[in-house]
N, C-alpha and C positions, 0 to 999 in steps of 0.2 A: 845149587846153593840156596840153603832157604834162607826166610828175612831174617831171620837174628844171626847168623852169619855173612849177609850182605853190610847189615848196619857196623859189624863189626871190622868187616872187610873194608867199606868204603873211606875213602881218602882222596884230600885233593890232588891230582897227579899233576905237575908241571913241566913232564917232558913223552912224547910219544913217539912213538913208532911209525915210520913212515910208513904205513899199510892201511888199505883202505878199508873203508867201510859200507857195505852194500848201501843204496837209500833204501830198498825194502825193509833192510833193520833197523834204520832207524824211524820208518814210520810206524814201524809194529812196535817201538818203545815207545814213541808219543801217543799210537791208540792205545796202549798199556794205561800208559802215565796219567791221563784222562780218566782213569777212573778214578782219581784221588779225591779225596773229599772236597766238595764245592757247595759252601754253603747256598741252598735253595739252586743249586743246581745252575748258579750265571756264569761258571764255563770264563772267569774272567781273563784268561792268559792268550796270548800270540809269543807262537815261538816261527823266526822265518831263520833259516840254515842258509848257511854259505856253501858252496860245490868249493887340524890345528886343534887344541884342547880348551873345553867349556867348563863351566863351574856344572858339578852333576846339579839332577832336578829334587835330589832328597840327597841326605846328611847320610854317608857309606859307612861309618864310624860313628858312634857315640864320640862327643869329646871329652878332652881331658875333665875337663870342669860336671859332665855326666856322671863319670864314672872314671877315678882312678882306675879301678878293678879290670874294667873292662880294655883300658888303656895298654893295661901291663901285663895282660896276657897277650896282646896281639903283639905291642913290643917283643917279649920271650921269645913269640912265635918264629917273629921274622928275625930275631937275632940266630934262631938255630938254623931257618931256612939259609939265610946266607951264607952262616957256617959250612954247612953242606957242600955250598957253590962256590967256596974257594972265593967270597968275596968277603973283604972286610969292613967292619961297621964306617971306617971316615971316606972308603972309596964310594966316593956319591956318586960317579961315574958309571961305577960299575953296577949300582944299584940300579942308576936310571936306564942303564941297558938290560938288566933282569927286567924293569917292570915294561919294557915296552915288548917285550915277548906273551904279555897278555892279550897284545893287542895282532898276534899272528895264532893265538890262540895254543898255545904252548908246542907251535905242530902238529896239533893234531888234527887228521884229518876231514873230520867233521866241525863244524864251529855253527852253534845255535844263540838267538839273539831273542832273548825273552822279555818280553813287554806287557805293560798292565793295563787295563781300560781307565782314564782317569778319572773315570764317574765312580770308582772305588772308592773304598774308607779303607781303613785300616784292617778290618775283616778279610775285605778281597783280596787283599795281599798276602794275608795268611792263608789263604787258598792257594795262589798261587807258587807261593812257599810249598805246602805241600804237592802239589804237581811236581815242583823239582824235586824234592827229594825222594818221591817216588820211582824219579829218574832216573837218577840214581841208582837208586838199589837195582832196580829193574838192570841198567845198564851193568851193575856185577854180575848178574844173572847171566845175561848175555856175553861174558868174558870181556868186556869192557872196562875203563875208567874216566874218571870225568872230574872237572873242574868249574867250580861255582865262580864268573869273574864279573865281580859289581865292577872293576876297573872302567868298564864297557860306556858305563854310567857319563866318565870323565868326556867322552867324545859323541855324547848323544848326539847333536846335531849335524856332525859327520854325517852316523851314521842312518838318522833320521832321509838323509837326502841321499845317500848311498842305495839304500831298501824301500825309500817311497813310503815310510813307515808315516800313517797318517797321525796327525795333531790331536786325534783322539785318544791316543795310545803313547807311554813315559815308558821309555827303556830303560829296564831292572838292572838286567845283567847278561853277562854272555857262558857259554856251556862251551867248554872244550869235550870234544867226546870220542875217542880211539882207544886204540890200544898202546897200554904203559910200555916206557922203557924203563924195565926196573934196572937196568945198569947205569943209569942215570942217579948218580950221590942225591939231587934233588927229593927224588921221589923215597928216598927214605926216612925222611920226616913225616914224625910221626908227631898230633897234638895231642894233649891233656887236657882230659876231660875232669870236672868235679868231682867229689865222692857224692851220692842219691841225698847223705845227710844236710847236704852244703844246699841245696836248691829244692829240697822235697817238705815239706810237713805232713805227718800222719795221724791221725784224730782216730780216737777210735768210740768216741762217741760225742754225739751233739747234744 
């Protein structure tokens, strides 16, 4: 699979396969992933792997008042997601047992917990941004799927004290990473992306 059929490939997966996954493979995806761009080369991420709820330490969402825009795509999102799961928009029940399945990691059998150094700005984090998404891709590569989960965020100091994760370090988000079950109604959602016009400007001369 090359990159522009991984980018094309890739998707959040929220239900896996109980089948395991070597650790050798997933250390040869994090030396992989490491090569991703790092401004001046500070290497700012920790990811540590697994074998009551806090206010997260950054805003996971834009709010309403940011950005209608932004608001009401991720509404669409989760109105089809649900759709999928046979759950409906008033069962909040049912909701709050979909979302607490982030926190086992949608089943799947690897689950990575990825942290920022907090002597970062705003750069470093776009670093570390790309480290995942190179994870990503890399993880289609290797017959993989994966799931980007800021929910993680919600229970930082859990799991600050669960993994010893020192007060140097603000946990991002967590990485579900196995193998899909595409008979899983969930996993076939699919999102929508802008047209290049909607988000691009092209100058062709200064």
């Amino acid at each position: 699979m090359n990159v522009s059929e991984a980018t094309k490939h890739r998707k959040s997966v929220r239900q896996f396969l109980d089948k395991p996954v070597a650790e050798e493979t997933v250390r040869k995806l994090l030396e992989l992933a490491a090569r991703s761009p790092s401004g001046g080369n500070t290497q700012a991420m920790e990811a540590v792997m697994k074998g009551g709820f806090d206010a997260p330490e950054f805003n996971i969402y834009p709010s309403a008042a940011e950005s209608k825009e932004f608001l009401d795509r991720r509404r669409q999102l989760g109105f089809k997601m649900y759709e999928l799961m046979g759950i409906a928009r008033d069962d909040k029940a049912g909701r709050a047992e979909a979302m607490l399945k982030n926190y086992d990691f949608f089943g799947a059998p690897v689950g990575l917990i990825v942290t920022v150094d907090r002597v970062c700005d705003r750069n470093g984090w776009g670093h570390v941004g790309m480290f995942l998404q190179t994870l990503c891709l890399l993880a289609c590569d290797f017959g993989l799927e994966t799931c980007l989960q800021e929910a993680w965020s919600s229970i930082h100091q859990t799991i600050y004290k669960q993994l010893n994760i020192p007060d140097s370090e603000m946990l991002w988000c967590g990485v579900a990473l196995g193998y899909a079950d595409w008979s899983a109604k969930v996993n076939d959602l699919e999102s929508e992306r802008e047209p290049v016009e909607k988000f691009a400007t092209f100058i062709n001369k200064l």
